[in-house]
N, C-alpha and C positions, 0 to 999 in steps of 0.2 A: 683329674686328681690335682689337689694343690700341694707346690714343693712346699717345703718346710721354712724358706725362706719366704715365699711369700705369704703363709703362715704365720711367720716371724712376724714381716712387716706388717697384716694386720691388726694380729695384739697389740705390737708395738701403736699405731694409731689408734687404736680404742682406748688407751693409755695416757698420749701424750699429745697433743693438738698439731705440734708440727716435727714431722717426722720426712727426714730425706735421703733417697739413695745414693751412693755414689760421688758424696760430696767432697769438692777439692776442701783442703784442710790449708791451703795458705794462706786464706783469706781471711781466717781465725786466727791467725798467729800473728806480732809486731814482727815477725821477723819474713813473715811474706813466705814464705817456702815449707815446701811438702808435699806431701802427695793425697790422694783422696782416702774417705772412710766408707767401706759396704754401706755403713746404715748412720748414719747421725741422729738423736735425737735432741728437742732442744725444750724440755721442761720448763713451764712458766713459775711454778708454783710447787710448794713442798708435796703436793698430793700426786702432782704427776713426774716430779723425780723419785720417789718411791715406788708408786706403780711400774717403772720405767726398770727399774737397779732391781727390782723383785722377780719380775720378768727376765730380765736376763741373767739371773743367778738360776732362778728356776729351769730356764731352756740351756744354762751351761755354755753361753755366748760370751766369748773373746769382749772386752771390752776396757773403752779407757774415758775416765775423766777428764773433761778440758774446762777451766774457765775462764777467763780473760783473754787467756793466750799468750801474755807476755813471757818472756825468757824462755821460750819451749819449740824445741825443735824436733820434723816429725819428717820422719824419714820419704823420701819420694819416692818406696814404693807405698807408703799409705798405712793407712794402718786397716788391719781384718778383724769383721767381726764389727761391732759397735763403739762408737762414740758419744759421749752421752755432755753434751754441751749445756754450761751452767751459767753462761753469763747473764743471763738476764735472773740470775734467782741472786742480785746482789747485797738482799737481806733477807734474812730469815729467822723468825725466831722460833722458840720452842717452851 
């Protein structure tokens, strides 16, 4: 039987090209400090940060926006749940 979490994570990939567990989060930040996220996603393009934010609205998954990272501090015990990382979507239009 697959848990829900692993579940999770494979929606989550069929969705968005790089997807990672467990990732420290200070390496994403100017300020260097924090703690890791269960699941990070890292969308290239408007079609798979929609697939991504759809899905986790869908499954009712804890989740937090990151892009750049600057001026943002993220506590060391981590954040639960998802992180959905947008730095590389530095323009986009509509």
């Amino acid at each position: 039987m697959v848990s829900n979490e692993e579940n999770l994570l494979s929606q989550l990939r069929a969705r968005c090209k790089r997807v990672e567990e467990h990732l420290s989060l200070a390496d994403l930040t100017t300020y260097k400090v924090g703690g890791s996220a269960d699941l990070a996603a890292f969308p290239q393009n408007a079609e798979e940060l929609a697939g991504v934010k759809r899905l986790l609205l869908e499954q009712d998954v804890p989740h937090a926006i990151l892009g750049g990272g600057s001026n943002v501090l993220i506590s060391d015990r981590g954040i639960r749940g998802a992180v959905v990382v947008t730095s590389a979507l530095d323009r986009l239009e509509v």
